[in-house]
Short mmCIF file of the C-alpha atoms (twelve columns), coordinates in Angstrom:
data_MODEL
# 
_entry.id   MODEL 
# 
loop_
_atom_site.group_PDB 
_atom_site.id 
_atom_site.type_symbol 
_atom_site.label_atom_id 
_atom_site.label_alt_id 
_atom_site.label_comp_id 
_atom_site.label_asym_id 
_atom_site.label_seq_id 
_atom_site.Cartn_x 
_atom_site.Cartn_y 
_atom_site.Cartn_z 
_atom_site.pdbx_PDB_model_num 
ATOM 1  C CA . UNK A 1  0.000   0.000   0.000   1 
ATOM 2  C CA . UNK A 2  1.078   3.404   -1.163  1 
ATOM 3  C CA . UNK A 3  1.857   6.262   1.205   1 
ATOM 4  C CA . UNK A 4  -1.518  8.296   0.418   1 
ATOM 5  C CA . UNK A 5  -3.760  5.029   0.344   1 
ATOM 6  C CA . UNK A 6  -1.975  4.449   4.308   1 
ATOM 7  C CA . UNK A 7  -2.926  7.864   5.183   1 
ATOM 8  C CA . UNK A 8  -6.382  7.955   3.622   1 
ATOM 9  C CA . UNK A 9  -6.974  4.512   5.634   1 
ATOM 10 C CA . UNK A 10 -5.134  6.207   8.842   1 
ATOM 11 C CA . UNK A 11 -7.354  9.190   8.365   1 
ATOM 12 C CA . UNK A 12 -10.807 7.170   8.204   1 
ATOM 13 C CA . UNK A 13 -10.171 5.573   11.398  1 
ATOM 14 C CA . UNK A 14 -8.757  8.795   13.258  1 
ATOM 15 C CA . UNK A 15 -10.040 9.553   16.726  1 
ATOM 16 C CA . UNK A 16 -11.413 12.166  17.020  1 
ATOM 17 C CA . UNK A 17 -12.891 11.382  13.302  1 
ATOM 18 C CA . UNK A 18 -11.386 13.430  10.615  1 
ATOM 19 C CA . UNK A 19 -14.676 15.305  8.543   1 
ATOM 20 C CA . UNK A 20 -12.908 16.483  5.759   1 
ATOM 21 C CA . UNK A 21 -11.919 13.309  3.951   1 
ATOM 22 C CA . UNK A 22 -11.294 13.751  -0.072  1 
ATOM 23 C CA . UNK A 23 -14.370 11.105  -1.766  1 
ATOM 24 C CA . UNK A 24 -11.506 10.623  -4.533  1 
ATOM 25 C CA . UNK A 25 -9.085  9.621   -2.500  1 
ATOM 26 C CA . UNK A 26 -11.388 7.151   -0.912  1 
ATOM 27 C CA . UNK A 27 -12.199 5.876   -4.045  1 
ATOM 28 C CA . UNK A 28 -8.540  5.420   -4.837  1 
ATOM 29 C CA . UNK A 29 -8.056  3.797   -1.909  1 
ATOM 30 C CA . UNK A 30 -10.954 0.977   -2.156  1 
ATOM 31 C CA . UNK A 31 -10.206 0.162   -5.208  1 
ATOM 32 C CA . UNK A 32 -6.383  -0.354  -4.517  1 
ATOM 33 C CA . UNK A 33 -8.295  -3.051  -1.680  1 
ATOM 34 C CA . UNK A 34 -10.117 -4.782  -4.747  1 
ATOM 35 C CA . UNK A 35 -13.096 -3.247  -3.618  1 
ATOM 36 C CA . UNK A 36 -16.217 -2.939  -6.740  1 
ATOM 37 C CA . UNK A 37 -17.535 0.266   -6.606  1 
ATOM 38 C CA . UNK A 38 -20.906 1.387   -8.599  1 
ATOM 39 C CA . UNK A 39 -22.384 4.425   -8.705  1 
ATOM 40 C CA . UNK A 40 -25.953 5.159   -9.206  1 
ATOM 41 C CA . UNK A 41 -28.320 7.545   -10.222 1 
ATOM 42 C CA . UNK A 42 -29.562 8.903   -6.859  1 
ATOM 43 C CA . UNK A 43 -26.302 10.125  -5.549  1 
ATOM 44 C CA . UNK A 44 -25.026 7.218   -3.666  1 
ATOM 45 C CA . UNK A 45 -22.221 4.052   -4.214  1 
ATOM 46 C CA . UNK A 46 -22.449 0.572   -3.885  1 
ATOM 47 C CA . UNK A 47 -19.411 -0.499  -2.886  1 
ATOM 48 C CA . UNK A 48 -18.412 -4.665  -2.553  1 
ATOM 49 C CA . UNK A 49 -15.347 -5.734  -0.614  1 
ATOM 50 C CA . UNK A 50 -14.234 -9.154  0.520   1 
ATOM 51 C CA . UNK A 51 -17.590 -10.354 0.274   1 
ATOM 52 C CA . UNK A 52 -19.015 -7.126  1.880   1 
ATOM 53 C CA . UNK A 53 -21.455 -5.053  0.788   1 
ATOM 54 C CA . UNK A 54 -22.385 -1.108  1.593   1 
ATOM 55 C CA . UNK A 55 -23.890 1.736   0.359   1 
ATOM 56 C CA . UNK A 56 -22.512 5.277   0.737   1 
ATOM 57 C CA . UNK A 57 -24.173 8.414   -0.494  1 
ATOM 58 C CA . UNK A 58 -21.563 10.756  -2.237  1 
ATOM 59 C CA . UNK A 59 -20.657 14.246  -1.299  1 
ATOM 60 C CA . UNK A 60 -23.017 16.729  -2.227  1 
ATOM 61 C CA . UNK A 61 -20.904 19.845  -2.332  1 
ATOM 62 C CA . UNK A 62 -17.482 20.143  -2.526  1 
ATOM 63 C CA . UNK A 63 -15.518 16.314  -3.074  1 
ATOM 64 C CA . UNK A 64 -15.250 16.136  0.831   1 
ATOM 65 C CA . UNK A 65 -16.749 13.713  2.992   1 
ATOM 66 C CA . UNK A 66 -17.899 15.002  6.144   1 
ATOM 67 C CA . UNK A 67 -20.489 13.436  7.542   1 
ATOM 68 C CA . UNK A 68 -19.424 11.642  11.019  1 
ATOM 69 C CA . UNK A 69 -22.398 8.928   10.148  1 
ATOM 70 C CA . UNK A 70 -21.047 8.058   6.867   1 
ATOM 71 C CA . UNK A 71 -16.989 8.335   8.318   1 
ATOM 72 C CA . UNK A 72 -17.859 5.817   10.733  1 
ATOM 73 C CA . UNK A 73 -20.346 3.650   8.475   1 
ATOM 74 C CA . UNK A 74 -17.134 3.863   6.269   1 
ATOM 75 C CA . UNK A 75 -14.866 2.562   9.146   1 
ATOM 76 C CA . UNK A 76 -17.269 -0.224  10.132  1 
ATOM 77 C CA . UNK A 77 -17.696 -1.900  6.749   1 
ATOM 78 C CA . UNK A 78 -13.526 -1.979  5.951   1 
ATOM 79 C CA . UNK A 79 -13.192 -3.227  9.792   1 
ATOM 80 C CA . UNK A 80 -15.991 -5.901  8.338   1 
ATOM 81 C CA . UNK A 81 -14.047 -6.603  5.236   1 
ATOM 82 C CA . UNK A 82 -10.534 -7.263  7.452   1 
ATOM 83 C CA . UNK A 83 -9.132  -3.692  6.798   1 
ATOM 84 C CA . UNK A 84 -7.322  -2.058  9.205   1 
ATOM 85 C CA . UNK A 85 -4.873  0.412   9.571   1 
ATOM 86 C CA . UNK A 86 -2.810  -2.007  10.862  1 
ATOM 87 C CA . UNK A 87 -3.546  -4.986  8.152   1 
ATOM 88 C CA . UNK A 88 -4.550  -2.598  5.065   1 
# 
Protein backbone atom coordinates (compact mmCIF):
# COMPACT_ATOMS: atom_id res chain seq x y z
CA UNK A 1 0.00 0.00 0.00
CA UNK A 2 1.08 3.40 -1.16
CA UNK A 3 1.86 6.26 1.21
CA UNK A 4 -1.52 8.30 0.42
CA UNK A 5 -3.76 5.03 0.34
CA UNK A 6 -1.97 4.45 4.31
CA UNK A 7 -2.93 7.86 5.18
CA UNK A 8 -6.38 7.95 3.62
CA UNK A 9 -6.97 4.51 5.63
CA UNK A 10 -5.13 6.21 8.84
CA UNK A 11 -7.35 9.19 8.37
CA UNK A 12 -10.81 7.17 8.20
CA UNK A 13 -10.17 5.57 11.40
CA UNK A 14 -8.76 8.79 13.26
CA UNK A 15 -10.04 9.55 16.73
CA UNK A 16 -11.41 12.17 17.02
CA UNK A 17 -12.89 11.38 13.30
CA UNK A 18 -11.39 13.43 10.61
CA UNK A 19 -14.68 15.31 8.54
CA UNK A 20 -12.91 16.48 5.76
CA UNK A 21 -11.92 13.31 3.95
CA UNK A 22 -11.29 13.75 -0.07
CA UNK A 23 -14.37 11.11 -1.77
CA UNK A 24 -11.51 10.62 -4.53
CA UNK A 25 -9.09 9.62 -2.50
CA UNK A 26 -11.39 7.15 -0.91
CA UNK A 27 -12.20 5.88 -4.04
CA UNK A 28 -8.54 5.42 -4.84
CA UNK A 29 -8.06 3.80 -1.91
CA UNK A 30 -10.95 0.98 -2.16
CA UNK A 31 -10.21 0.16 -5.21
CA UNK A 32 -6.38 -0.35 -4.52
CA UNK A 33 -8.29 -3.05 -1.68
CA UNK A 34 -10.12 -4.78 -4.75
CA UNK A 35 -13.10 -3.25 -3.62
CA UNK A 36 -16.22 -2.94 -6.74
CA UNK A 37 -17.54 0.27 -6.61
CA UNK A 38 -20.91 1.39 -8.60
CA UNK A 39 -22.38 4.42 -8.71
CA UNK A 40 -25.95 5.16 -9.21
CA UNK A 41 -28.32 7.55 -10.22
CA UNK A 42 -29.56 8.90 -6.86
CA UNK A 43 -26.30 10.12 -5.55
CA UNK A 44 -25.03 7.22 -3.67
CA UNK A 45 -22.22 4.05 -4.21
CA UNK A 46 -22.45 0.57 -3.88
CA UNK A 47 -19.41 -0.50 -2.89
CA UNK A 48 -18.41 -4.67 -2.55
CA UNK A 49 -15.35 -5.73 -0.61
CA UNK A 50 -14.23 -9.15 0.52
CA UNK A 51 -17.59 -10.35 0.27
CA UNK A 52 -19.01 -7.13 1.88
CA UNK A 53 -21.45 -5.05 0.79
CA UNK A 54 -22.39 -1.11 1.59
CA UNK A 55 -23.89 1.74 0.36
CA UNK A 56 -22.51 5.28 0.74
CA UNK A 57 -24.17 8.41 -0.49
CA UNK A 58 -21.56 10.76 -2.24
CA UNK A 59 -20.66 14.25 -1.30
CA UNK A 60 -23.02 16.73 -2.23
CA UNK A 61 -20.90 19.85 -2.33
CA UNK A 62 -17.48 20.14 -2.53
CA UNK A 63 -15.52 16.31 -3.07
CA UNK A 64 -15.25 16.14 0.83
CA UNK A 65 -16.75 13.71 2.99
CA UNK A 66 -17.90 15.00 6.14
CA UNK A 67 -20.49 13.44 7.54
CA UNK A 68 -19.42 11.64 11.02
CA UNK A 69 -22.40 8.93 10.15
CA UNK A 70 -21.05 8.06 6.87
CA UNK A 71 -16.99 8.33 8.32
CA UNK A 72 -17.86 5.82 10.73
CA UNK A 73 -20.35 3.65 8.48
CA UNK A 74 -17.13 3.86 6.27
CA UNK A 75 -14.87 2.56 9.15
CA UNK A 76 -17.27 -0.22 10.13
CA UNK A 77 -17.70 -1.90 6.75
CA UNK A 78 -13.53 -1.98 5.95
CA UNK A 79 -13.19 -3.23 9.79
CA UNK A 80 -15.99 -5.90 8.34
CA UNK A 81 -14.05 -6.60 5.24
CA UNK A 82 -10.53 -7.26 7.45
CA UNK A 83 -9.13 -3.69 6.80
CA UNK A 84 -7.32 -2.06 9.21
CA UNK A 85 -4.87 0.41 9.57
CA UNK A 86 -2.81 -2.01 10.86
CA UNK A 87 -3.55 -4.99 8.15
CA UNK A 88 -4.55 -2.60 5.07
Amino acid sequence: MNHKHRVTLEKIFSHPIDTNIDWKKIEALLSHLGAELSEGRTGRVKVNLNGREAVFSLPHHGHALQDKNEIVQLRHFLESAGITPGKG
